[in-house]
Structures are given as C-alpha cells and as structure tokens.
N, C-alpha and C positions, 0 to 999 in steps of 0.2 A: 320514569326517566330511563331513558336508556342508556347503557355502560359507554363506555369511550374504549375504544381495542387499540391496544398499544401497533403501533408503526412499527412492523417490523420486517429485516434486510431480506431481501429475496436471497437466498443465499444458493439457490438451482443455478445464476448466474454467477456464483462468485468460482473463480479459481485456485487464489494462493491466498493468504493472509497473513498481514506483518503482523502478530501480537506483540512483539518486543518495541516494536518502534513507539507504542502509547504507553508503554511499560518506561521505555525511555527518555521519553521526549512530553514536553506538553503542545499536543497541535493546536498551532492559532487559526491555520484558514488552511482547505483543501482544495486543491484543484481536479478537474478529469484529465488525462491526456491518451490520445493516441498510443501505439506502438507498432515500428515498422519492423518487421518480421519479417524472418523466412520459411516457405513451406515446409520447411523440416520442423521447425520449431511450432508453427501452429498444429501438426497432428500430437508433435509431445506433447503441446500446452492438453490439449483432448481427451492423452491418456494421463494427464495428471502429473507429470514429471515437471512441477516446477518451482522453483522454492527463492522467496526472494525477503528470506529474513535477515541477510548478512548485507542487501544491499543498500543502495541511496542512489542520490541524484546529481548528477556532473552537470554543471554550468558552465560550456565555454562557448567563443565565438558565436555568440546570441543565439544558442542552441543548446538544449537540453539532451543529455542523454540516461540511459539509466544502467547503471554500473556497478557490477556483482551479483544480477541474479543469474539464478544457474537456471538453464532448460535443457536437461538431461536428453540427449537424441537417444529415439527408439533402436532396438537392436534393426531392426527391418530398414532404417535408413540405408539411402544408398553410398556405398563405398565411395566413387570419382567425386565429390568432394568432400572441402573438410569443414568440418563442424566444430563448430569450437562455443561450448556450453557456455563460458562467461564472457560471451564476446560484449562489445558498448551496444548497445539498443538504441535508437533515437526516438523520443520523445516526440510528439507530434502535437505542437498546442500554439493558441494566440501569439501572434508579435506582443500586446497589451501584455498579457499573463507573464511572457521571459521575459520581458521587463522588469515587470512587476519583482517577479521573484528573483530578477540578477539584483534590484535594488536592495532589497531586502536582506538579501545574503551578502551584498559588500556592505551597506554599511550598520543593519540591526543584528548583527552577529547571527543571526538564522543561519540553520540549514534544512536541507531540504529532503525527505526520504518517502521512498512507497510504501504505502498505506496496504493494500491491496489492489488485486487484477482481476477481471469479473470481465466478463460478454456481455457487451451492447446489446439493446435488442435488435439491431441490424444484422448480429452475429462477430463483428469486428471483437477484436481486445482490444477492451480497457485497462489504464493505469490510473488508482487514486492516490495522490501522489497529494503530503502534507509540508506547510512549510510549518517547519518544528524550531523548540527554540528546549537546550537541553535541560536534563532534570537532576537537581542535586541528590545527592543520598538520601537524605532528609525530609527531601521531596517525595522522593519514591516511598520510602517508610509511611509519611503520613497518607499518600495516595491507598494504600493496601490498609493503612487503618479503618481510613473512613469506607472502605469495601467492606469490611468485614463487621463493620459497624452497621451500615445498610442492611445488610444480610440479615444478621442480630434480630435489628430491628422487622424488617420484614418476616421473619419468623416469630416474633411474639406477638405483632398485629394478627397474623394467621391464628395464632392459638388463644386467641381473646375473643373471636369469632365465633 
C-alpha cells in the first residue's frame, strides 16, 4: 500500500500571515478576495514589508475593505506623493459573497478578519479573508491543551515505533 502525503500549503506564494486571528477567533468559513493596490505597495508587498496582524475587515456600503494592515513604502519610493501605510484597501469579491457576509455580521454576531495574503498564480494579491465568530478565555486555554496534547501524543506514537 502506498502512504497517503499529507496536503501541504504552498507557502513560496504566501506573503503575510495572521496567526493571532485563529489564536483568536474560531473560523467558520473562508473566503478569497481581491486587493486594489498601488504600485508603491505592490513592490513593498515584494520586498516583504507587510504586516496584517492588527487588522480586519470593514463592511460598509456593500463594499468590503480591509482596515489596519500596514504596507510599509520602500525608502526608494518616490517623494511627489503621499503614502500613507494604513490606508482602507478595497476588497474585490462576489455581490453573493458581500452579501453573504454583511448578513452574517448584522445579524449572527460575526466578524470578519484576514487570514492571510499570498499570490495568485496569475501573479495578482490575494486576500484569505475568515468570517470569525470570537473565542472565550476558556476557549483558547482548551484550544492550546488539546495542541499540546496532539503533540504528546504524536511523540509517543513515534517512539513506540
């Protein structure tokens, strides 16, 4: 029989990752979206300058945007204009999808935050963008149990071997 190889994320495309947000949050369902940019910001995304753990997702006027990441501009940027790291981002996804998810955030208490930003394989940025629903204390304690329980266990399997 032949083994089964775990799936695992291409991570040559990935750019930024939110690890707090699953630390925070339990994701119910993920979405892809777009991200309209400026050329200033896709050469920083390039050289790595971008950090989007402090932020989340703005829902207004049937329009997503995404709100608090930072994309730090290159010193080599050009001076005549301005650059402003934490500007609103707009979100590029389905009419179905903003629906979806303005429903879900008025009335199942959800909210909504990025996941992670990764390159398409056409070269564009992507945003994986979670509709999250928060985590008690409690929660989170027993989340990091049963991790560390898996572990445990994955290490005594190995050495029974």
């Amino acid at each position: 029989m032949a083994k089964k190889t775990a799936k695992k994320k291409d991570t040559s495309r990935q750019i930024a990752q939110n690890k707090k947000a699953r630390h925070d949050y339990f994701i119910e369902e993920t979405f892809e979206a777009g991200l309209s940019l400026e050329g200033w910001e896709i050469k920083s995304i390039r050289a790595g300058k971008v950090n989007i753990k402090e932020s989340y997702v703005l829902l207004k006027n049937n329009e997503a945007y995404l709100f608090g990441a930072q994309i730090t501009p290159l010193i080599t940027a050009s001076s005549h204009s301005v650059h402003d790291p934490l500007r609103l981002r707009k979100l590029l996804m389905h009419r179905r999808e903003l629906d979806r998810l303005m429903g879900q955030v008025d009335r199942g208490g959800y909210t909504v935050v990025p996941l992670d930003m990764h390159w398409s394989k056409n070269g564009k940025v992507k945003c994986e963008i979670g509709l999250a629903k928060g985590k008690k204390l409690h929660d989170k304690r027993a989340t990091e149990k049963e991790r560390e329980w898996n572990r445990d266990k994955q290490r005594i399997m190995k050495m029974t071997r």
